[in-house]
N, C-alpha and C positions, 0 to 999 in steps of 0.2 A: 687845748681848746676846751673849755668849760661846754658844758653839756648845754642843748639848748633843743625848745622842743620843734622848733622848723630850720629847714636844711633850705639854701638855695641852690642851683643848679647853674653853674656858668662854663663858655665856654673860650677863657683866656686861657692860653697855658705858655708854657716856657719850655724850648729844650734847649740840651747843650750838648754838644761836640765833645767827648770825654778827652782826657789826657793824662797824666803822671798822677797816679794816685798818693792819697796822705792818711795814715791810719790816727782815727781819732777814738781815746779811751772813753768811752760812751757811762763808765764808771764813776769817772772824776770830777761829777760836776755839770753842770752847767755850759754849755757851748756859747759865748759872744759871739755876736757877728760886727766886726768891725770894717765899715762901708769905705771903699775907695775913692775916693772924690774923684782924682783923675779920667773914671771910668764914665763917657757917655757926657765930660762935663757940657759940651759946644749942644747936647740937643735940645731941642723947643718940644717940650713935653706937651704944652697947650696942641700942636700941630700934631701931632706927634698918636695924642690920645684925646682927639677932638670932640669925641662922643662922651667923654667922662661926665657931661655936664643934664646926659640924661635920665642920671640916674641918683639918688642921694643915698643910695645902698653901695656901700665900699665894694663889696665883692661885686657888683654887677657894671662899673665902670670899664670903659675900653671894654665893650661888650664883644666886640666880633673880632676883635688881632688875635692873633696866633704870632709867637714869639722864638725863634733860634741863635742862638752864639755862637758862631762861624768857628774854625781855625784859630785865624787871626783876629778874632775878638770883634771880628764885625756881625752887623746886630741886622737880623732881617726879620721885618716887619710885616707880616702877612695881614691884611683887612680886607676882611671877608666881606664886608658890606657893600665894596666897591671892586673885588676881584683884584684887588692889584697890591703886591709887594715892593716893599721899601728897603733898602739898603742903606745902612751908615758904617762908617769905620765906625773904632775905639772911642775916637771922640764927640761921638754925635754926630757928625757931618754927614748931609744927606749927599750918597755916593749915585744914584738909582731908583729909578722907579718903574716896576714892568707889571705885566701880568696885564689880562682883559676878558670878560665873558664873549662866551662864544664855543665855537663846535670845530672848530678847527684843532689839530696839533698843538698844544703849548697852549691852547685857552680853557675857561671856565666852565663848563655847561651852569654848575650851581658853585654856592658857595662854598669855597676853595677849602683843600684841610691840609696846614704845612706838619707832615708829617717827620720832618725831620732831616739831616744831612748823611748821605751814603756815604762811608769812607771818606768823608773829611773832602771829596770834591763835589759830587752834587745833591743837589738841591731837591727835597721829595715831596711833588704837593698833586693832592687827590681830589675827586670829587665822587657825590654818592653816585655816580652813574659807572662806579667801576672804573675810569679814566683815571691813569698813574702816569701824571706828568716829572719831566726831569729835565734840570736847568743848572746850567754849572755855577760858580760863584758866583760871576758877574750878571747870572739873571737870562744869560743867552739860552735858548732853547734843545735840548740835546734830541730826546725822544721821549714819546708815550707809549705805553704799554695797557691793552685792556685786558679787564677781567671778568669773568660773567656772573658774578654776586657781587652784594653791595659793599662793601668794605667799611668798617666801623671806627678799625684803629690800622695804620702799617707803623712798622718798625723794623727798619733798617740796621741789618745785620755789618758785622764785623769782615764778614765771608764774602762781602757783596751782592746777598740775596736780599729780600724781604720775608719778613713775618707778617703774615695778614690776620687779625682776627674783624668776620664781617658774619653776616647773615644772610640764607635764602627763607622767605616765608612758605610755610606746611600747609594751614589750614587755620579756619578761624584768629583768636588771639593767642596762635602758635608761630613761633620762628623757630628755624635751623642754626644754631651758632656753631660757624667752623675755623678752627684754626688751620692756618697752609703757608707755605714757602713757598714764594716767588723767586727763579732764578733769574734774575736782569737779564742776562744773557739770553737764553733759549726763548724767555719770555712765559714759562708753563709754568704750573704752580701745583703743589700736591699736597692735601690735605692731610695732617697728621693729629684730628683731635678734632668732634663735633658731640653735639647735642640736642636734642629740641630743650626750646624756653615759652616755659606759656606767661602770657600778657594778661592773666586773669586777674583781677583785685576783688577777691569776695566781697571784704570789709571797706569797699570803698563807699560814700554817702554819694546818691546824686541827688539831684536839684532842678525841677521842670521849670524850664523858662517860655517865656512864648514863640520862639523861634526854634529854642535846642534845651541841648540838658549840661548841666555845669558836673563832672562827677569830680570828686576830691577823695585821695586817698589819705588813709593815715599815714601820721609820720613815720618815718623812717619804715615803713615798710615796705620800698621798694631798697633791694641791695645795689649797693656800688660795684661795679667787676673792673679788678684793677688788672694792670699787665704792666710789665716792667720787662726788660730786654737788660741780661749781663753782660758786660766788656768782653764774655766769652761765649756770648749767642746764645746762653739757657734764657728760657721764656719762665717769666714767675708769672703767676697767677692768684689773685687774691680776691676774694668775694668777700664781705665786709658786712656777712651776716652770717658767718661760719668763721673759725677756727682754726681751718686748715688750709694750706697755703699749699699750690702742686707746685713744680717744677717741671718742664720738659725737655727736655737735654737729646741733642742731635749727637747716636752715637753711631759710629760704624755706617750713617746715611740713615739713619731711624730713627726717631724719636721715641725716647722711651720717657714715662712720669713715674715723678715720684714726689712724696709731701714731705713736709713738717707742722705741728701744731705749735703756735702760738700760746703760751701759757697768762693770760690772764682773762679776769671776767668782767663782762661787761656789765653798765651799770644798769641798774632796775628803773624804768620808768614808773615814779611814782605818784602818788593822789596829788602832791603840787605840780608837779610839771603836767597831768593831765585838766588839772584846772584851767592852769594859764592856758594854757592849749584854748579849753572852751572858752574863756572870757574872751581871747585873740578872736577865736574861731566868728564868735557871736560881733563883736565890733566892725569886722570887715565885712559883714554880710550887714550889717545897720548902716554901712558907710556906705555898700553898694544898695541901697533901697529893697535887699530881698529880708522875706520873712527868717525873722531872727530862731524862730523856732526850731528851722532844720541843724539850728546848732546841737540842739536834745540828742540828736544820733551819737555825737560823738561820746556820749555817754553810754551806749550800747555794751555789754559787753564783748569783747574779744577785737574791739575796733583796734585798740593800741597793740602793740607788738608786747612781747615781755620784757625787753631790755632793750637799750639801744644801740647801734651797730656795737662791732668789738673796736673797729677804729672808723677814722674819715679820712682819711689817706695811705698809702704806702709809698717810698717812695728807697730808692738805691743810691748808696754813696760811692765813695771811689773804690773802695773793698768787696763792691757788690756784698755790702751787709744791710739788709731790709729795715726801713724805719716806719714803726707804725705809731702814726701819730694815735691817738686817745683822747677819749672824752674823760675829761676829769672833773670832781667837783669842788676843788679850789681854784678859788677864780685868777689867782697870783701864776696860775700857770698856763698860757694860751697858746704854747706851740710844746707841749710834752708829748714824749714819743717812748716805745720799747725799742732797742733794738735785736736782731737775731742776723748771726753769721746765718750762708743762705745753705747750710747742712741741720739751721734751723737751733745749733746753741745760742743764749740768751746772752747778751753783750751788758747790758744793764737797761738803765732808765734815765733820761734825763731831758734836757728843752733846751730850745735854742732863744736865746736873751738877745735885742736891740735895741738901742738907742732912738729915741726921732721918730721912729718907722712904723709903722703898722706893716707886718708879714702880709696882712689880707688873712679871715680862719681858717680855709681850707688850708692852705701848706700846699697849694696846687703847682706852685709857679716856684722851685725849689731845684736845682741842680747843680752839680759838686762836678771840679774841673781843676784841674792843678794846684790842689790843696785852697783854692777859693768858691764862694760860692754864688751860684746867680742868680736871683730873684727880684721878682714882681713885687712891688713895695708901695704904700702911702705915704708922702711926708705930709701930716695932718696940718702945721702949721705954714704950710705955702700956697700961694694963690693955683697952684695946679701941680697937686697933689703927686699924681701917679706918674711913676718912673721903675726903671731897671736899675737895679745898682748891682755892685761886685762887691763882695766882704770877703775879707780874712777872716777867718777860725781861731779862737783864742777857748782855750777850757781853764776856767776857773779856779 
């Protein structure tokens, strides 16, 4: 991904159901993705991602699905906008449709978060009120389980537990971030990892409106916190304004951490990308009728960060070897990544290449599965764009 100086925030993702791993030389080149036609061919993408047409920002179409790749290659549809999940086989073909808002068992209170598939039979979808609904393949209802913090992210364990990372709020623009495992079973969950996080932004600009006040922080200076779950239930943890990547590893019934640092440097925010920055800055606030002059702050000093993130994703292959995608500043490369085995040695460097496709820039929607891989895709030259496809792996 070529460096850029605003970042969007979306919330489509993809997971997948792991299976037979494929070791790929991350040395040798260049990774192809060579797409499967067969896979998904029967779907009506228009139907499918019917909101695509709200937005003319690539990343921000099919704004509310949440995405998973079953077992058997079936593809369930979470749309958050309306509470309810869609099922399709391999082919597209719509098998189901369930889910509903509501306070009962098996409903919505808010918009739904599909967190992923237990052990390959059910189905894990949450909401912030702590409510951890469970539904087997076909959508049928099993049980809920609640919890008394808000839950951020779950990730469903190998073991048949859960990993919870969520928050309780402290005080002021303070929260409590705690990592815990949830045993399905018992239903209890015990905390092995917390923090407080303040919500301060010194350097952020505000702006008096006559109702309210508009505040804008600078770029990239809020971090991303990534979490990835191994095929062997170690929790990775990556903050993506640091360097250092933990590990926590469930031993003996205790989580013990531990890191590795990531060896490269990020790139320097410099007097051109802070320009563009103010000329942007200044055009959208001309566009929105407010005084163009509050653009002058971003000229302050200390507003910018000093570099920008070390990456904009991580993400786990079938080796559970970490891929950190990078900001680079050739533009011929928009999906380069480092990789590192997860004892933190360096595997090499290199990008994943496609045909037809637009990846989308984050690398959000990217998951490795019996030597194929599944991702959220643009075909830029059709009447409706956005789809899932399946690729093979070919290295160059």
């Amino acid at each position: 991904m070529t460096r850029k100086t605003l970042s969007i925030t979306i919330s489509l993702f993809l997971i997948v159901s792991f299976g037979m791993a494929q070791q790929i030389n991350y040395s040798a080149g260049p990774v192809k993705l060579i797409p499967e036609t067969s896979f998904l061919s029967n779907a009506d993408w228009k139907t499918l991602f019917y909101d695509e047409s709200q937005s003319h920002v690539a990343d921000r179409v099919g704004l509310n699905k949440q995405i998973a790749v079953g077992p058997d290659e079936r593809v369930y549809i979470s749309d958050r906008s309306n509470f309810t999940i869609s099922i399709l086989d391999k082919t597209g073909r719509l098998l189901k449709t369930f889910g509903k808002k509501g306070y009962k068992p098996g409903e919505f209170v808010n918009n739904q978060d599909f967190d992923g598939i237990l052990n390959d039979k059910l189905l894990v979808i949450s909401d912030n009120q702590g409510r951890i609904n469970f539904f087997d393949l076909d959508g049928n209802f099993v049980k809920m389980i609640t919890i008394d913090f808000m839950p951020l992210r779950i990730f469903p364990l190998k073991s048949g537990n859960l990993i919870i990372w969520g928050h309780v709020p402290v005080s002021g623009l303070k929260s409590k971030h705690v990592f815990a495992e949830l045993d399905y079973n018992t239903e209890k969950y015990t905390v092995f990892n917390e923090n407080v996080k303040s919500f301060e932004q010194p350097n952020r600009i505000t702006i008096p409106m006559e109702d309210n006040v508009i505040a804008i922080g600078a770029p990239y200076s809020t971090a991303r916190k990534m979490i990835r779950v191994t095929d062997d239930d170690r929790v990775v943890f990556a903050d993506n304004s640091s360097n250092i990547v933990k590990l926590f590893s469930d031993i003996d019934g205790k989580y013990k951490e531990s890191e590795f640092r990531i060896k490269f440097d990020p790139i320097e925010i410099g007097a051109e990308e802070k320009e563009e920055y103010y000329q942007n800055f200044k055009e959208k606030l001309k566009k929105k009728g407010i005084d163009v002059s509050y653009a002058e702050k971003v000229k302050a000093e200390g507003f910018y960060p000093d570099h920008l993130p070390y990456f904009y994703n991580m993400i786990l292959d079938e080796k559970n070897n970490c891929l950190f995608f990078i900001f680079t500043n050739n533009k011929d490369e928009d999906y380069a990544f480092q990789a590192y085995s997860i004892d933190g040695k360096f595997l090499g460097q290199s990008e994943f290449k496609i045909e037809g496709y637009d990846l989308l820039s984050k690398m959000r929607y990217f998951k490795f599965r019996d030597g194929f891989v599944y991702t959220l895709a643009l075909k830029p030259d059709d009447e409706h764009p956005l789809r899932i496809i399946k690729c093979r792996m070919v290295t160059e």
